[in-house]
C-alpha positions as CSV (number, residue, x, y, z in Angstrom):
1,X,84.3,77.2,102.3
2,X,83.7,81.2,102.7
3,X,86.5,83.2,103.9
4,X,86.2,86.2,105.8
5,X,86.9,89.6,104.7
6,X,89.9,91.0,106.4
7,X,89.3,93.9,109.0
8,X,90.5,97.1,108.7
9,X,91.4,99.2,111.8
10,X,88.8,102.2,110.6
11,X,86.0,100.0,113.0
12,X,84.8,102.0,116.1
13,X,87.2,102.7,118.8
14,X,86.6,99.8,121.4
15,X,87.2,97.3,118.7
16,X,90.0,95.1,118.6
17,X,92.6,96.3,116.1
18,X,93.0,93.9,112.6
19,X,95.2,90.8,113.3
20,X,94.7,90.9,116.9
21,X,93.7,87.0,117.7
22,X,90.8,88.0,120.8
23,X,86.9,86.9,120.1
24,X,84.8,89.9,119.3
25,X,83.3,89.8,123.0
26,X,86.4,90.9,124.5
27,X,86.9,94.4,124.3
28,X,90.3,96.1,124.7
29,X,90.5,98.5,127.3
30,X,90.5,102.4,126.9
31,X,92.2,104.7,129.4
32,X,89.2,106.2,130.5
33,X,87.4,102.9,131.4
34,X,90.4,102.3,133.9
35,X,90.1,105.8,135.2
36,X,85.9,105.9,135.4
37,X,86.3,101.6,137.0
38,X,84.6,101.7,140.7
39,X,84.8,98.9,142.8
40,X,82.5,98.2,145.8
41,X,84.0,98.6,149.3
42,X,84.0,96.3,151.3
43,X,84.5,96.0,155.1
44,X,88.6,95.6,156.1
45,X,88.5,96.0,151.7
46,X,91.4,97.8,150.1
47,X,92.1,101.5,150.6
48,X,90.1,103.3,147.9
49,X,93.0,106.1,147.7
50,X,95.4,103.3,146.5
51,X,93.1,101.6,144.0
52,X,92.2,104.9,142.8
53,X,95.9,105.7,142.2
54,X,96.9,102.6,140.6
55,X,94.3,102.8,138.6
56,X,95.2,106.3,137.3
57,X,98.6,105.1,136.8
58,X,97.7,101.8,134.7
59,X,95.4,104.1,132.5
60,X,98.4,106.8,131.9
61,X,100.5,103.5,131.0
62,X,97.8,102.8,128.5
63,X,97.2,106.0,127.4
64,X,101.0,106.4,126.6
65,X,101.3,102.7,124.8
66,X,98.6,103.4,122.7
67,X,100.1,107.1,121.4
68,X,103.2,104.9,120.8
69,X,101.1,102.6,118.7
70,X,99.6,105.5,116.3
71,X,103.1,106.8,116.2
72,X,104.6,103.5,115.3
73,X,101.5,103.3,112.8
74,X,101.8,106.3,111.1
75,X,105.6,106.2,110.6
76,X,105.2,103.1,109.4
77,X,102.5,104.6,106.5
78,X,105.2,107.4,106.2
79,X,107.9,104.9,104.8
80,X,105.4,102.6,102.8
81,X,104.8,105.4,101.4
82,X,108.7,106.7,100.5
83,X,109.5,103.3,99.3
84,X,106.5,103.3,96.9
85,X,107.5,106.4,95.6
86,X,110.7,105.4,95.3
87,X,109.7,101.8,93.5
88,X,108.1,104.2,91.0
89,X,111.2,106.5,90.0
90,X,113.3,103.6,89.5
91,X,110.6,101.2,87.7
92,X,111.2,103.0,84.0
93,X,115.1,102.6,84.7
94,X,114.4,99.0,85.1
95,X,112.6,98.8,81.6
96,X,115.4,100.6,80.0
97,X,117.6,98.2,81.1
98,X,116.3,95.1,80.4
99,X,115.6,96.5,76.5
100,X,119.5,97.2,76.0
101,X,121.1,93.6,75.1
């Protein structure tokens, strides 16, 4: 059986991110695809201002959840990072110690 190679999040920017169970025909939704969405109008339809507005607010929402989601990434690299460095200084202490008897 052939196992897939795991995705990395570098793939185009309407992709879905790695680990995110969602077949590769749905797309996640960008803030500018909520902003640009038109709808047709229909007679005694909704009031264009107010789906206009929502609209605008849903796409500030997701615009503001996914700036928390780099954030949260690259913090997240940040500390990786300090432990690694930190797993490094105190890797030749280790040996010492376990040469003493």
């Amino acid at each position: 059986m052939r196992r897939r190679a795991k995705r990395e999040n570098a793939g185009p920017a309407n992709q879905p991110p790695a680990g995110a169970y969602r077949s590769t025909s749905y797309l996640p939704l960008r803030p500018w695809q909520v902003r640009s969405r038109t709808f047709d109008i229909r007679r005694r339809g909704l009031d264009p201002f107010e789906v206009a507005a929502f609209l605008d607010r849903v796409a500030g929402d997701l615009a503001a959840a996914e700036a928390e989601v780099a954030r949260s990434r690259a913090e997240t690299a940040r500390i990786k990072d300090a432990l690694r460095e930190w797993q490094s200084r105190q890797a030749p202490t280790m040996r010492d110690l376990a040469r003493q008897p």
